[in-house]
N, C-alpha and C positions, 0 to 999 in steps of 0.2 A: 791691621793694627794702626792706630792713629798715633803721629809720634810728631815730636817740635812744635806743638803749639804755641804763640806767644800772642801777647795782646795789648792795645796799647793802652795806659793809663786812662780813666776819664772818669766824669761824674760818679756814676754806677757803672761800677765793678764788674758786676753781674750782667747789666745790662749789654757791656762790652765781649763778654763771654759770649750772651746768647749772639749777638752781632754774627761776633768773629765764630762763631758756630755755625752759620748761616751760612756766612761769606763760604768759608770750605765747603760746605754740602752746594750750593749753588757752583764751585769750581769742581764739583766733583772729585775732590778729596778725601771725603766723608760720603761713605753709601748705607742705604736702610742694611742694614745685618750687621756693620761692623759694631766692635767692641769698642766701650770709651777705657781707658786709664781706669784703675781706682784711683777716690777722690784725691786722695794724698799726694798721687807721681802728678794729676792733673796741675795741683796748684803749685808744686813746684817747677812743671812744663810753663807753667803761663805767669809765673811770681806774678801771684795771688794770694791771699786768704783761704782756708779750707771753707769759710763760711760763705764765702762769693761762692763759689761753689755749688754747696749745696743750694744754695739761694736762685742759682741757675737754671741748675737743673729741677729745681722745684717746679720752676714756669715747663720745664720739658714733660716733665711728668703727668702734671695738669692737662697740658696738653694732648698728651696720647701722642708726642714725642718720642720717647724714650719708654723702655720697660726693663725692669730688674726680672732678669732670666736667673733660675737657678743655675749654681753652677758656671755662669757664664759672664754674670756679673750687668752693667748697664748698657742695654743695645738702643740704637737708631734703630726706627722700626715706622715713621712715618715723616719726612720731608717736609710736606705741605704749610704746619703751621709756623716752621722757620718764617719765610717768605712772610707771612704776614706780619710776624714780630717783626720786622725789619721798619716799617713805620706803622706801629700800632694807634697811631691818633687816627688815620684815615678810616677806623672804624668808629669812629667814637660820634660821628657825626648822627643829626637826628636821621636823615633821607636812609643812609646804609644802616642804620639800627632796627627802621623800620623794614628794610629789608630782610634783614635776617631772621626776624620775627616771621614774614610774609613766608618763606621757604620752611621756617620749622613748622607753622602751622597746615602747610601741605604735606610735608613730609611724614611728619611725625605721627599724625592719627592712622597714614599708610603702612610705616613700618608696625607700631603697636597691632594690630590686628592682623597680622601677617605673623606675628610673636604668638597673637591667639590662636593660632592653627598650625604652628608648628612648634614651638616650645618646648622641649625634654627636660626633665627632672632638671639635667647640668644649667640649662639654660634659667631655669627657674630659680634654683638656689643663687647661682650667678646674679641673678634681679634683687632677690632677696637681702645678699649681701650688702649689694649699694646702698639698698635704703638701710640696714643695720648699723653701717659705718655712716651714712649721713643725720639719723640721727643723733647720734653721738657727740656731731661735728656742730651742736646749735651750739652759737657763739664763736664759733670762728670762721671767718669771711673764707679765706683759702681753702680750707678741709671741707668745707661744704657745700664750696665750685668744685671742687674735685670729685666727692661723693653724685650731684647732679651730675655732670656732664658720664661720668662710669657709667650711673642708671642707664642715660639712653644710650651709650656705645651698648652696654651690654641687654637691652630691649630689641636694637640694631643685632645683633649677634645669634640671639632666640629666635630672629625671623627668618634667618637661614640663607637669607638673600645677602652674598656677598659684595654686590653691587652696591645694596644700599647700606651695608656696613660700611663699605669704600668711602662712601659718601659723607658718612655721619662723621666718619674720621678724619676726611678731608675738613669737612667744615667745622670741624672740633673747637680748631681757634676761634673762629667767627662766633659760633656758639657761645663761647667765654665771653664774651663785650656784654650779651644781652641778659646773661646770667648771672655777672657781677652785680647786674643794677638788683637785681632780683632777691638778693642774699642777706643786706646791710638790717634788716629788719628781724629779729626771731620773730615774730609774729608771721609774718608773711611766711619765713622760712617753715613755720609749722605748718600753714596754710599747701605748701609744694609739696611738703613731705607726705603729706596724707593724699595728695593727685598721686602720687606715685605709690603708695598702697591702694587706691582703687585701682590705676593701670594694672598695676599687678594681680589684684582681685579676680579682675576680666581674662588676663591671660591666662590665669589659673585654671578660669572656668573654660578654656575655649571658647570664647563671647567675641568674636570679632570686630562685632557692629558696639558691644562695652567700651571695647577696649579703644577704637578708634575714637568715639565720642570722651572716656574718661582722657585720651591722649589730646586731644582739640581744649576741652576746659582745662586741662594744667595749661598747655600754652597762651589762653585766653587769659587765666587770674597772671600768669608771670606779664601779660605784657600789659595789665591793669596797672601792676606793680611797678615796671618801667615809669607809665604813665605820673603813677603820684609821685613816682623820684622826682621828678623832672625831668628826668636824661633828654625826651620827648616829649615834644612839643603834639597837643590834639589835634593840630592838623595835621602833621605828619604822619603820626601813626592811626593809618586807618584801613588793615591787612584785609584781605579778600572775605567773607567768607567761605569758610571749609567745610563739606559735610562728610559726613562718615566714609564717604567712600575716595575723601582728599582729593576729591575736584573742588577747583574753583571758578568762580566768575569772575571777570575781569573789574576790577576798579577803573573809576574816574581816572586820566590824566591827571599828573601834579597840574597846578598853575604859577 
């Protein structure tokens, strides 16, 4: 049980929550299984706002942080993207944007056709659902980073491979920087939503070599989308190509 929390005043509230959330699980005071507070004992542990709060834990959530277990109420259940909230501009730069980008377009056409040859019903409605609720979620920036980043935890989850689940939830945070740029648009966001019903198409069908290719063009138009944001800059982002089977060739050296 986690118990005395306190925190010190500052700009954002919330932002001091997730900190001093961090700071404990990096002292190992806070471990993946334990239970937090309900919200109410928490904000009077840390004389807070109820709304700082949930405002906190929203970013936990998002994250694949935290999960509401029945019964058990809200667990720690992943570490990793603490640490990177602790100074989140250091993603925000073009080089490490492009990065992130480089590793989903490897990864991700791997695990989707790995989803197409092992998939079960659970796994598939599981898929289904994300796109149901991210539909839903057009016009609103946060529910619809939360909806994408679920899709591929739960496409990661269909593939049966828990390494590369491991993986996808590790990098869940990192995931989030390049996904935000991706989202501000409904346009575009219709554009992603419908890569994620062909992904889904192909794994339906058991189409491996689909599902890899329909998984490389969603990452292709998201990092087009990057692109017209601005976030990145055209010389920066210029990711390997990927072919169906997520190998790549090595790029140019920066200069």
């Amino acid at each position: 049980m986690i118990t005395r929390i306190s925190i010190p005043r500052a700009i954002s509230v919330a932002g001091s929550i997730v900190h001093e959330i961090a700071r404990l699980v990096a002292s190992g005071k806070i471990r993946p299984g334990d239970k937090f507070p309900p919200e109410a004992e928490l904000a009077k542990q840390m004389k807070v706002g109820r709304s700082s709060i949930r405002e906190a834990f929203r970013v936990f959530q998002m994250l694949g942080v935290t999960e509401a277990k029945p019964g058990r109420g809200t667990v720690l259940i992943n570490t990793a993207p603490l640490f990177a909230l602790i100074d989140w501009s250091k993603f925000t730069s073009a080089d490490l944007i492009n990065d992130i980008v480089e590793a989903r377009l490897a990864l991700e056409p791997l695990i989707a056709a790995m989803a197409a040859r092992r998939a079960d019903a659970a796994g598939l409605r599981r898929i289904e659902e994300t796109i149901e609720v991210g539909s839903r979620a057009v016009g609103d920036e946060a529910a619809s980073i939360q909806a994408s980043l679920d899709f591929h935890t739960a496409v990661a989850e269909a593939s049966g491979n828990q390494t590369l689940l491991l993986v996808t939830r590790l990098l869940r945070s990192l995931y989030f920087e390049s996904t935000r740029y991706s989202r501000r648009n409904p346009e575009n966001y219709a554009t992603l939503l419908a890569d994620h019903q062909e992904i889904l198409a192909a794994i339906r069908n058991g189409d491996p070599k689909g599902a890899a290719a329909a998984s490389e063009s969603h990452m292709r138009h998201g990092l087009n989308i990057v692109l017209e944001s601005g976030a990145v800059g055209q010389d920066h982002a210029m990711p390997r190509k990927v072919g169906a089977q997520g190998r790549a060739t090595r790029r140019k050296s920066r200069t």
